[in-house]
N, CA, C and O atoms as CSV, one atom per row, in Angstrom:
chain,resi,resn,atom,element,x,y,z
A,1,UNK,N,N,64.624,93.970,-95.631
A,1,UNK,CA,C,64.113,92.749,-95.022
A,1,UNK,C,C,62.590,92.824,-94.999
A,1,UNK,O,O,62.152,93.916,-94.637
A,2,UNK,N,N,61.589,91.782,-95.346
A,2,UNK,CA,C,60.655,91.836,-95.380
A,2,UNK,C,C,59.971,91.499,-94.226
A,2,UNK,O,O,60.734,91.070,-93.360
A,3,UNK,N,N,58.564,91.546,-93.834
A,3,UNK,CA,C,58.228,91.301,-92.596
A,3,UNK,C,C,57.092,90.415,-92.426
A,3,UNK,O,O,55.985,90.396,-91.886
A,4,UNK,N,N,58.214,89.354,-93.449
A,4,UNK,CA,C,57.562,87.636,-92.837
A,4,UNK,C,C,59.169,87.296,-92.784
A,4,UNK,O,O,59.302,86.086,-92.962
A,5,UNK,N,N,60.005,87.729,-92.661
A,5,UNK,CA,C,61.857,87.490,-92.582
A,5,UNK,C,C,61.490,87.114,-90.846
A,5,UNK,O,O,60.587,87.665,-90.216
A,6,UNK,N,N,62.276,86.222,-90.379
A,6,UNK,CA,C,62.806,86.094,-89.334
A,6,UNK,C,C,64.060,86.876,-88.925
A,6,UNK,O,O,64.896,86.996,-89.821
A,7,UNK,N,N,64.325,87.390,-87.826
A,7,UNK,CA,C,65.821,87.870,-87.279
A,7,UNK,C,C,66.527,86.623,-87.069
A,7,UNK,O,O,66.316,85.653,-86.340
A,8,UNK,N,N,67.584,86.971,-88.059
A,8,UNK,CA,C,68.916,85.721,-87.410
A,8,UNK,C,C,68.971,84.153,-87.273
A,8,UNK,O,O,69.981,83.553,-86.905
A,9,UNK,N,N,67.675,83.502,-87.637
A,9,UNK,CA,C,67.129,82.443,-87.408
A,9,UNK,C,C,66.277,82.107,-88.103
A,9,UNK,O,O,65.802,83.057,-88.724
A,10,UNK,N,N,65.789,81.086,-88.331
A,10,UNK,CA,C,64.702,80.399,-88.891
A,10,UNK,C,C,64.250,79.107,-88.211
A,10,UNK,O,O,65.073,78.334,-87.721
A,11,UNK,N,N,62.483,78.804,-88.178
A,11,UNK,CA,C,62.294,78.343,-87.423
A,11,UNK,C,C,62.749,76.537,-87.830
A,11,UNK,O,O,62.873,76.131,-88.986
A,12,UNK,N,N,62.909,75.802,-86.762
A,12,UNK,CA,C,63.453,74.569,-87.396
A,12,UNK,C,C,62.392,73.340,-86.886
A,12,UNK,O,O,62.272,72.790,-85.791
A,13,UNK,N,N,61.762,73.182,-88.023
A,13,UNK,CA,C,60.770,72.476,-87.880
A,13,UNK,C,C,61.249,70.783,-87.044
A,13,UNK,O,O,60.378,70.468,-86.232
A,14,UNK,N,N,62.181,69.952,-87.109
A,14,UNK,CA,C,62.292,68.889,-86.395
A,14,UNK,C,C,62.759,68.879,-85.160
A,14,UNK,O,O,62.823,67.954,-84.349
A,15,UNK,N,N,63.131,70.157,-85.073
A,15,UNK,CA,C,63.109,70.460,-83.376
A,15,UNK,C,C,62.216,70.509,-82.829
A,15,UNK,O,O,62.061,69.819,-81.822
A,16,UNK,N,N,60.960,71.635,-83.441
A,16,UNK,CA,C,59.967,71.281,-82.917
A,16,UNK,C,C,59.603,70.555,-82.817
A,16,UNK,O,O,59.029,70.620,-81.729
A,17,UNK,N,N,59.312,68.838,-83.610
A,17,UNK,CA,C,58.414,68.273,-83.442
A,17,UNK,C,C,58.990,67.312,-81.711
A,17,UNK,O,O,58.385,66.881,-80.730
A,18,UNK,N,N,60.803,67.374,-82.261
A,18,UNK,CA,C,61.385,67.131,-80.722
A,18,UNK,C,C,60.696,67.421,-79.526
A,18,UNK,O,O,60.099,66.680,-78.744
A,19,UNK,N,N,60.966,69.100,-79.533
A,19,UNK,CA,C,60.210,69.624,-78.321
A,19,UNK,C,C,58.981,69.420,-78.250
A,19,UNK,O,O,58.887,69.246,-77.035
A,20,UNK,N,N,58.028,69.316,-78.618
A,20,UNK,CA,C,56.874,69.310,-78.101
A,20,UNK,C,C,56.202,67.446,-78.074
A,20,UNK,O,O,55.198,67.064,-77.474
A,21,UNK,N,N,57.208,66.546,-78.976
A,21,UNK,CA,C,56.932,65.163,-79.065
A,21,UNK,C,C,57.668,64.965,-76.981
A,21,UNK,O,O,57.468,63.920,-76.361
A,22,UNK,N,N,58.246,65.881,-76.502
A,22,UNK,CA,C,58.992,65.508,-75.485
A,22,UNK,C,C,58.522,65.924,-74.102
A,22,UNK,O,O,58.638,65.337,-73.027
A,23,UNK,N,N,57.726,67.573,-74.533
A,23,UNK,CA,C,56.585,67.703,-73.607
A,23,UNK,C,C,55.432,67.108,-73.367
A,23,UNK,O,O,54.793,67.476,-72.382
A,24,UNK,N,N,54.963,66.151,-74.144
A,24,UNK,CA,C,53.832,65.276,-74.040
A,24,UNK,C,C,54.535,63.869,-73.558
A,24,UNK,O,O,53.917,62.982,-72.969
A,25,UNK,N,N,55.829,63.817,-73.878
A,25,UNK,CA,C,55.887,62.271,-72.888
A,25,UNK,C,C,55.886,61.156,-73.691
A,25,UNK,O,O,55.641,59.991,-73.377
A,26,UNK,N,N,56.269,61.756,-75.066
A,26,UNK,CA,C,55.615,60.191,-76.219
A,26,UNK,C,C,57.218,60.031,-76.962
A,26,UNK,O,O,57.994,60.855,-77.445
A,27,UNK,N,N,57.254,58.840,-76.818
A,27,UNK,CA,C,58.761,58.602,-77.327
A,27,UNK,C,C,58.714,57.962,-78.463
A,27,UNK,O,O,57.660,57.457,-78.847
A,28,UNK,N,N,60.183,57.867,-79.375
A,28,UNK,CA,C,60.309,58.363,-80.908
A,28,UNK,C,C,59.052,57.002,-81.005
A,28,UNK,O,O,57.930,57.126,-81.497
A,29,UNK,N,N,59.624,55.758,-80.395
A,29,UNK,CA,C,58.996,54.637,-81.170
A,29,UNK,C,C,57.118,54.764,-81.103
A,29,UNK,O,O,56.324,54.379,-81.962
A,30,UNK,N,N,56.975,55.087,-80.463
A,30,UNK,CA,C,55.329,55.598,-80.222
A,30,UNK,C,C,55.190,56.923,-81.228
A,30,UNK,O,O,54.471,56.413,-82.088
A,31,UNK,N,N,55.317,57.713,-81.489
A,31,UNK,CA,C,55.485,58.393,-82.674
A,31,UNK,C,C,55.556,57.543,-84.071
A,31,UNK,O,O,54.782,57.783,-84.997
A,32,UNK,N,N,56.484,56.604,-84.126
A,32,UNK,CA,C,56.911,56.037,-85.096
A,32,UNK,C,C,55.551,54.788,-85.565
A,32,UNK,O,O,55.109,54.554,-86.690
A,33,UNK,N,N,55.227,54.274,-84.460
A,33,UNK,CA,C,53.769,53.433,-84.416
A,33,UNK,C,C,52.715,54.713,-84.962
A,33,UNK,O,O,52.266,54.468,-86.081
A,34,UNK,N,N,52.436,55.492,-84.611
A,34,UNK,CA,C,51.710,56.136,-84.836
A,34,UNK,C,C,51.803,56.625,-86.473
A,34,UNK,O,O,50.939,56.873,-87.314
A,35,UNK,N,N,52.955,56.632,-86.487
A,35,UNK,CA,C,53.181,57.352,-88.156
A,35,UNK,C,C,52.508,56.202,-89.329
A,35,UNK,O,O,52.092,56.419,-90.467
A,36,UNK,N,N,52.580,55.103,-88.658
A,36,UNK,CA,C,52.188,53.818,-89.685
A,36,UNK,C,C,54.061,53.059,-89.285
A,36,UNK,O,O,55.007,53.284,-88.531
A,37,UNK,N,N,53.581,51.906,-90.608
A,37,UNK,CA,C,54.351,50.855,-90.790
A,37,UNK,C,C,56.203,51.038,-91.550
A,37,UNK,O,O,57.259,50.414,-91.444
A,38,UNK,N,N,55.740,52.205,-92.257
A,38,UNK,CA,C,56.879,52.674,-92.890
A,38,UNK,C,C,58.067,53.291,-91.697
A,38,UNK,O,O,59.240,53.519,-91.993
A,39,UNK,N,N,57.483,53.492,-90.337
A,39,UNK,CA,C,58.165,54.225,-89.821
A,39,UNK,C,C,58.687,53.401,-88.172
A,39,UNK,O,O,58.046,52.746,-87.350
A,40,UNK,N,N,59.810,53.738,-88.228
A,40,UNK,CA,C,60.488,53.398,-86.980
A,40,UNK,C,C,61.614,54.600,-86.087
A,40,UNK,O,O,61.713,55.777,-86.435
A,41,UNK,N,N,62.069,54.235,-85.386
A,41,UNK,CA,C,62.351,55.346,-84.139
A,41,UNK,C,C,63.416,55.912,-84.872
A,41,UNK,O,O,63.282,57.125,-85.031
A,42,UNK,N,N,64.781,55.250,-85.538
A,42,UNK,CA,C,65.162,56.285,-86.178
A,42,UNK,C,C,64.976,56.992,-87.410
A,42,UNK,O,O,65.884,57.757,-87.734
A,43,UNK,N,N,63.985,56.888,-88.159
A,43,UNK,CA,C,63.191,57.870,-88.478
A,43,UNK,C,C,62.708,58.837,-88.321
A,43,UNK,O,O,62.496,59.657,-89.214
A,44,UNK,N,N,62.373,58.986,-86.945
A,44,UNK,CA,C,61.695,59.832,-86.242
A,44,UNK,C,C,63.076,60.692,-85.760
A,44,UNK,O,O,63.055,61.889,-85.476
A,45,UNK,N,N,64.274,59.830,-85.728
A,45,UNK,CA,C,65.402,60.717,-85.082
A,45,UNK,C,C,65.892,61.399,-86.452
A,45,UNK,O,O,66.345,62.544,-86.436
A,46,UNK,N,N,65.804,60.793,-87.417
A,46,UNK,CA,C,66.007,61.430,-88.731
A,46,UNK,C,C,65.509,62.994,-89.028
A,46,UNK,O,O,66.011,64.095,-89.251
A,47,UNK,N,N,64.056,62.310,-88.871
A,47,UNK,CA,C,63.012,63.463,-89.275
A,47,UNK,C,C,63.203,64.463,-88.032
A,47,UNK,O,O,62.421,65.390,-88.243
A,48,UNK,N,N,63.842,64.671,-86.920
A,48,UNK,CA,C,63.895,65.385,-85.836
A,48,UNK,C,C,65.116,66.446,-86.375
A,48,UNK,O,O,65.091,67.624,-86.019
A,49,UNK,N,N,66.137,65.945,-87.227
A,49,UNK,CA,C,66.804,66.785,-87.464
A,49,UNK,C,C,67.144,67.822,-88.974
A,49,UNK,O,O,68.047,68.534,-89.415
A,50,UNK,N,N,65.728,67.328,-89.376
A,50,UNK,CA,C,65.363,68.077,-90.634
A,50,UNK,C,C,64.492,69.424,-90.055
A,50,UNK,O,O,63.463,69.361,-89.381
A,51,UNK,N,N,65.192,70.660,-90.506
A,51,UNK,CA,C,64.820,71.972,-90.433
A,51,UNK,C,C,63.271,71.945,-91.075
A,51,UNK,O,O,62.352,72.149,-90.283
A,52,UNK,N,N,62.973,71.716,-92.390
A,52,UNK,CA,C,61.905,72.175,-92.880
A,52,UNK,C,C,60.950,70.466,-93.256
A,52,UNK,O,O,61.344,69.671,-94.109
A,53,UNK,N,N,60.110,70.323,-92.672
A,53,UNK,CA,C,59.380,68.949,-93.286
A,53,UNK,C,C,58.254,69.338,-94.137
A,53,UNK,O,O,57.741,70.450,-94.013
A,54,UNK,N,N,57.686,68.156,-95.323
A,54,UNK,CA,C,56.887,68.683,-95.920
A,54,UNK,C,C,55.781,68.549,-95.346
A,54,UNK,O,O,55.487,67.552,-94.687
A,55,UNK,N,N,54.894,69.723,-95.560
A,55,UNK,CA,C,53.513,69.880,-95.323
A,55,UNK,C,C,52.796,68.568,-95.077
A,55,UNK,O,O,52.810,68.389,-93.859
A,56,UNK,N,N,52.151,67.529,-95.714
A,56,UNK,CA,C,51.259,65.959,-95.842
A,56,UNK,C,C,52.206,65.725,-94.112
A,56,UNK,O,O,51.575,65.724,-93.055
A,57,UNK,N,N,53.438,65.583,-94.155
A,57,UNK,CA,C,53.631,64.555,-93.081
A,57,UNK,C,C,53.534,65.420,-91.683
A,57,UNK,O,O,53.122,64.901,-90.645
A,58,UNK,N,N,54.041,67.070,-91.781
A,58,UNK,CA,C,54.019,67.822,-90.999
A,58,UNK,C,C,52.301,67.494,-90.359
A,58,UNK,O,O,52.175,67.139,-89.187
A,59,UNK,N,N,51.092,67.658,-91.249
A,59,UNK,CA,C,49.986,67.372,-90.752
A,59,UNK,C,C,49.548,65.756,-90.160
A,59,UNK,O,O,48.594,65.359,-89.491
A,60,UNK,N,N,50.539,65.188,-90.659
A,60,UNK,CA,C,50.237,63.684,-90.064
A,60,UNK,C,C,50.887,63.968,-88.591
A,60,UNK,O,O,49.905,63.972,-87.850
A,61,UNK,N,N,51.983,64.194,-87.841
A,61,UNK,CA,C,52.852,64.821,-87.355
A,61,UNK,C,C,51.886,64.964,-86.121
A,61,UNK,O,O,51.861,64.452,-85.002
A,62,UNK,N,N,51.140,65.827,-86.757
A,62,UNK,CA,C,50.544,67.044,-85.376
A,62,UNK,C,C,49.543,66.358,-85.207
A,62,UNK,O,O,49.065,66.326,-84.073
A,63,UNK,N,N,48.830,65.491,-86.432
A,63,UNK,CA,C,47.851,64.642,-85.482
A,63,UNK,C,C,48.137,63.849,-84.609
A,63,UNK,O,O,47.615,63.811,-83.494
A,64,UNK,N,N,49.094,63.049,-85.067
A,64,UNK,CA,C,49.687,62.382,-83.821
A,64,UNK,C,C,50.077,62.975,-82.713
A,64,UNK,O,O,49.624,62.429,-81.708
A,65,UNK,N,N,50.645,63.748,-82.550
A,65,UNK,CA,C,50.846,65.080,-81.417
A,65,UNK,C,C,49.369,65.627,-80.741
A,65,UNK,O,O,49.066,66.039,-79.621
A,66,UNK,N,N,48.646,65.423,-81.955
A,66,UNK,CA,C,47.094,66.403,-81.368
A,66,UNK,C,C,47.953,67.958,-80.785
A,66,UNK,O,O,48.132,68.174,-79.587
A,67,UNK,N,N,48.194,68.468,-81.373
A,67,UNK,CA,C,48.345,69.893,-81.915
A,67,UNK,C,C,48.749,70.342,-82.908
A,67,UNK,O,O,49.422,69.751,-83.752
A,68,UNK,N,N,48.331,71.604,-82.928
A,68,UNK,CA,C,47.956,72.365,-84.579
A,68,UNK,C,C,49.172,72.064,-84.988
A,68,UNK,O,O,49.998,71.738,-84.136
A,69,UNK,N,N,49.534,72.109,-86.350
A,69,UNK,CA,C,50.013,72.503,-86.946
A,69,UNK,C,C,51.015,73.673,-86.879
A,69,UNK,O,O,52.238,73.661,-87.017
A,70,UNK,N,N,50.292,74.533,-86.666
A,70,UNK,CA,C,50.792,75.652,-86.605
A,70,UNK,C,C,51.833,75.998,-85.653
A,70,UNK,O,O,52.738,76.826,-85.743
A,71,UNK,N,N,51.489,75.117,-84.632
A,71,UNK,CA,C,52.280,74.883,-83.090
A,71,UNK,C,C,54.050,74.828,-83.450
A,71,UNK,O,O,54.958,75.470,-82.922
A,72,UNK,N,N,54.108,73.646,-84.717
A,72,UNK,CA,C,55.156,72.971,-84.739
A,72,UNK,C,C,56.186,74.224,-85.983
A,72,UNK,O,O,57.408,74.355,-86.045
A,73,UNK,N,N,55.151,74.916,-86.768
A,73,UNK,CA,C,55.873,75.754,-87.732
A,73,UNK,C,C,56.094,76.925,-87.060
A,73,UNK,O,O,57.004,77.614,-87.519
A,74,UNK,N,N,55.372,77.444,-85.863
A,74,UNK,CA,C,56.331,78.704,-85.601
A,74,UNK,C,C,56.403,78.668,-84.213
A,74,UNK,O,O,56.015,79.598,-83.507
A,75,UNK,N,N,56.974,77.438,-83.713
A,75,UNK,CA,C,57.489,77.168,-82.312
A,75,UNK,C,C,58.902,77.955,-82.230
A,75,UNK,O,O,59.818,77.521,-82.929
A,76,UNK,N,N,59.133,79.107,-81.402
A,76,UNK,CA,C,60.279,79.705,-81.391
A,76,UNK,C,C,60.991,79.357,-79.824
A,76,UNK,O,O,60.637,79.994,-78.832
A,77,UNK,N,N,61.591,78.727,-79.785
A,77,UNK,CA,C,63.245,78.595,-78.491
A,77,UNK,C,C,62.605,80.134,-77.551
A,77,UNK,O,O,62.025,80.314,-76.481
A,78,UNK,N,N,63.065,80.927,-78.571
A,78,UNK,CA,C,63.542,82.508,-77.513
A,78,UNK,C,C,62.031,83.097,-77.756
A,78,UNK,O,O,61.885,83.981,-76.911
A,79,UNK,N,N,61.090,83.007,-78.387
A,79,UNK,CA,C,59.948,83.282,-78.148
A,79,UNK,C,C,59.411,82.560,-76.446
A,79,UNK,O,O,59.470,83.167,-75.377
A,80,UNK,N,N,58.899,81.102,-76.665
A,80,UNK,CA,C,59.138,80.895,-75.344
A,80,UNK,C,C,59.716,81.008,-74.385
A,80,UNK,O,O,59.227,81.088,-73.258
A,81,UNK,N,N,60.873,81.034,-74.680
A,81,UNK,CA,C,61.635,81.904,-73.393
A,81,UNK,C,C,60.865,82.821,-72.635
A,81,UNK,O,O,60.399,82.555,-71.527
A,82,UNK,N,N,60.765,83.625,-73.077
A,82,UNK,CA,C,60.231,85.505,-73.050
A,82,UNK,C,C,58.882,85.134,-72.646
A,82,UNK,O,O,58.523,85.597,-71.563
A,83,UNK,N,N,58.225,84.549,-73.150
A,83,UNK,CA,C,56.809,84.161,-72.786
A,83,UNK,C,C,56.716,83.745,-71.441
A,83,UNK,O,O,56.084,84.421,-70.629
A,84,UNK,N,N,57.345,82.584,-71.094
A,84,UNK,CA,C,57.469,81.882,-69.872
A,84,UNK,C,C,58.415,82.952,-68.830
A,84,UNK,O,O,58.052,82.956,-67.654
A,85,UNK,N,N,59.324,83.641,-69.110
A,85,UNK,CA,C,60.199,84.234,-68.367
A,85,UNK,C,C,58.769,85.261,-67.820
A,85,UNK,O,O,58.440,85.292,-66.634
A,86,UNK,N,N,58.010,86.079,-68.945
A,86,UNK,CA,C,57.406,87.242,-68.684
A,86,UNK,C,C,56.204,86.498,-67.582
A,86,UNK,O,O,56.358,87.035,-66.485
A,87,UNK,N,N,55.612,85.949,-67.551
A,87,UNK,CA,C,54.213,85.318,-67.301
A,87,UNK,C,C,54.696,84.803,-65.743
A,87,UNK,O,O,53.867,85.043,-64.865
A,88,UNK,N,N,56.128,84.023,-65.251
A,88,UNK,CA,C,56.595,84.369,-64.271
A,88,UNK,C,C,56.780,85.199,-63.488
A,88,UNK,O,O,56.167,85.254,-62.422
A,89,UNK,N,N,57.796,86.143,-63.905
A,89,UNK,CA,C,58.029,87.764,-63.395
A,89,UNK,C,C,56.555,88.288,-63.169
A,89,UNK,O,O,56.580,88.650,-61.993
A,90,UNK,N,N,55.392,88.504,-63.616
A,90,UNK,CA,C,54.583,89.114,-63.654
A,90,UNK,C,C,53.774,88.299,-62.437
A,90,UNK,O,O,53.513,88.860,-61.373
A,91,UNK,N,N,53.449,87.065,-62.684
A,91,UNK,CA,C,53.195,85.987,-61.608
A,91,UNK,C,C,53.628,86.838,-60.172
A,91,UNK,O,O,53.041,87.626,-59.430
A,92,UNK,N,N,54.798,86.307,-60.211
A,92,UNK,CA,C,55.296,86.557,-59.243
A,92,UNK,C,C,55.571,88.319,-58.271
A,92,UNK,O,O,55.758,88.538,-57.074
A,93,UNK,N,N,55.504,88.962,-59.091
A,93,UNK,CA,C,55.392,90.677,-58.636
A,93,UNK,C,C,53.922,90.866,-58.265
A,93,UNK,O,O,53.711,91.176,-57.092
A,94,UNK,N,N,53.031,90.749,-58.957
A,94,UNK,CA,C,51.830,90.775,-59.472
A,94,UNK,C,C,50.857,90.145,-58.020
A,94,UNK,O,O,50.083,90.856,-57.378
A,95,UNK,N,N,51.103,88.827,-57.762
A,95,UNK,CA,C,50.521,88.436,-57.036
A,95,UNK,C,C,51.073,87.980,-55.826
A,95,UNK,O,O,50.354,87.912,-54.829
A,96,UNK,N,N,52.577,87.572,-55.775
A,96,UNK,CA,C,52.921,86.737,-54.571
A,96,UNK,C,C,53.191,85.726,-54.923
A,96,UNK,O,O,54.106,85.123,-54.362
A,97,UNK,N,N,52.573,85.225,-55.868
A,97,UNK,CA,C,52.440,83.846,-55.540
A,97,UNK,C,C,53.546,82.696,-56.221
A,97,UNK,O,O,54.059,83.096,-57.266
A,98,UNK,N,N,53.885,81.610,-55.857
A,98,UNK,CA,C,54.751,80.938,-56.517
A,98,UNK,C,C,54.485,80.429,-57.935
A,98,UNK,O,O,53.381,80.533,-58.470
A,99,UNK,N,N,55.607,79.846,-58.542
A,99,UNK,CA,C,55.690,79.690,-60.086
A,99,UNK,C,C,54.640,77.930,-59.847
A,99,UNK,O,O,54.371,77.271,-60.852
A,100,UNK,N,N,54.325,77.585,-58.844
A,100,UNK,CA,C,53.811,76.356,-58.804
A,100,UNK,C,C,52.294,76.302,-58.322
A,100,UNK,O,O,51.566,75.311,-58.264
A,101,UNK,N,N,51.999,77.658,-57.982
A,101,UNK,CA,C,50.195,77.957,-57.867
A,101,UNK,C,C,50.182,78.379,-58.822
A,101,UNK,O,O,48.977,78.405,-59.073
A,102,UNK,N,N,50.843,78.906,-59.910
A,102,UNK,CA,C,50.050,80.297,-60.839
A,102,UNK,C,C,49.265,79.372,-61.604
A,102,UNK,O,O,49.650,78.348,-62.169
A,103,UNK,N,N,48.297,79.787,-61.559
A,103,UNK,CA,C,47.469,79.176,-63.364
A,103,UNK,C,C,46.946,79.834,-64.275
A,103,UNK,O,O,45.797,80.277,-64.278
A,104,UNK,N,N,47.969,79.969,-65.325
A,104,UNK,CA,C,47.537,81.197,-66.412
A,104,UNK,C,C,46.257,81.221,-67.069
A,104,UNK,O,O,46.335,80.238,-67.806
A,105,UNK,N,N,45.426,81.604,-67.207
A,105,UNK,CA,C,44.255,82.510,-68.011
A,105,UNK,C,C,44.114,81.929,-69.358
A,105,UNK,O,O,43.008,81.736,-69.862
A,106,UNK,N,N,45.223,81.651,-69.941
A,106,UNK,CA,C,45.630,81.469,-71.494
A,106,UNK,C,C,46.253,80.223,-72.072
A,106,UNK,O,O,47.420,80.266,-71.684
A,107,UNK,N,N,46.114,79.325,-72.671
A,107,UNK,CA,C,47.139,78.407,-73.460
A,107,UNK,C,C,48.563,78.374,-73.667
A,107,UNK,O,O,48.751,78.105,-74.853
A,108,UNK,N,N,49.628,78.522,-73.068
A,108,UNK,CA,C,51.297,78.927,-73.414
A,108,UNK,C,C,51.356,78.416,-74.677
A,108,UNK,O,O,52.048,78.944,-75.547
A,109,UNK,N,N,50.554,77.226,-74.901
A,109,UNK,CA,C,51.093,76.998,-76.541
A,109,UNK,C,C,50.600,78.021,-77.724
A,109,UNK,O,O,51.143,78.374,-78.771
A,110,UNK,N,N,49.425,78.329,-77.158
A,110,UNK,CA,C,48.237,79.433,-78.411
A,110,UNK,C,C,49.314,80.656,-78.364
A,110,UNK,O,O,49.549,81.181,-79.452
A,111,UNK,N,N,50.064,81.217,-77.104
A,111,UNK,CA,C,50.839,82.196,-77.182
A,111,UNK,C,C,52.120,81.812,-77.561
A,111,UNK,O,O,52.874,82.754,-77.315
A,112,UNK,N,N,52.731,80.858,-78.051
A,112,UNK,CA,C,53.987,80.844,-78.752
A,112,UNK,C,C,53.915,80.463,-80.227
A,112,UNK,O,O,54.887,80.231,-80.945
A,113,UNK,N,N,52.631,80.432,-80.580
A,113,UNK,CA,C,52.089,80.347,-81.754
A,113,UNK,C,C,51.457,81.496,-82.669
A,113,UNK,O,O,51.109,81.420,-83.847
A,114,UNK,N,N,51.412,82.493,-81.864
A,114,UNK,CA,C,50.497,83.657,-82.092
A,114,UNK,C,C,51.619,84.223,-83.148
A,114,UNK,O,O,52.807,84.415,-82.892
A,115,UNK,N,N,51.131,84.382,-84.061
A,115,UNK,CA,C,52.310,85.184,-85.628
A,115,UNK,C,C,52.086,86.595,-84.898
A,115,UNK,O,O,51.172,87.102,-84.248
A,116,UNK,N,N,53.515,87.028,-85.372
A,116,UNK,CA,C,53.531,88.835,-84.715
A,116,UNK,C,C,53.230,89.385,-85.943
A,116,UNK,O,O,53.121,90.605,-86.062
C-alpha cells in the first residue's frame, strides 16, 4: 500500500461539499444561484452524491463556499471526529472549562485539512 492510499475509504468529494455547504447555512438552491444559470437545486443534490467531482467545478464549488479547495478534497468524517473529540477531552481535563467557553487557538477546518 502506498502512502497517499487511504485506509478502507476514500474521501467522497459530494459529501463534502454537503457537509460543509450545511455548516455555513447555504441551501442547495443558493448554491445552485451561485453556480450560474445552468444550475438548480437538484443538481446540487446530484452533484452531492458524486464521490469524485472534476477539478474547474470543484474550484467554482469552494468559491462559492469561500473555502479552499483543499477543505472539500480531504474532508475526512473520522478525521473530524478525532479532532473535535480530542480538542474537547483536552478542553475539558486541561482547563475546566465547558465545550461552550473553549476557544481554540487554531482553525478546525485548517486541522481537518492538514495532509498526514
Amino acid at each position: 500500500m502506498s502512502q497517499n492510499t487511504k485506509t478502507n475509504h476514500s474521501i467522497h468529494e459530494g459529501r463534502n461539499v454537503k457537509h460543509f455547504r450545511e455548516m455555513l447555512v447555504i441551501k442547495q438552491d443558493a448554491l445552485a444561484a451561485d453556480l450560474g444559470d445552468d444550475w438548480n437545486q437538484q443538481n446540487i443534490s446530484l452533484l452531492e452524491q458524486k464521490e469524485k467531482i472534476d477539478a474547474p467545478l470543484l474550484q467554482q464549488i469552494s468559491a462559492a463556499l469561500k473555502i479552499p479547495v483543499e477543505a472539500i478534497q480531504n474532508f475526512d468524517d473520522e478525521q473530524a471526529i478525532n479532532i473535535i473529540s480530542n480538542t474537547v477531552n483536552n478542553s475539558d481535563s486541561a482547563t475546566g472549562n465547558s465545550l461552550f467557553s473553549y476557544q481554540p487557538t487554531f482553525n478546525p477546518i485548517d486541522k481537518m485539512v492538514e495532509k498526514k
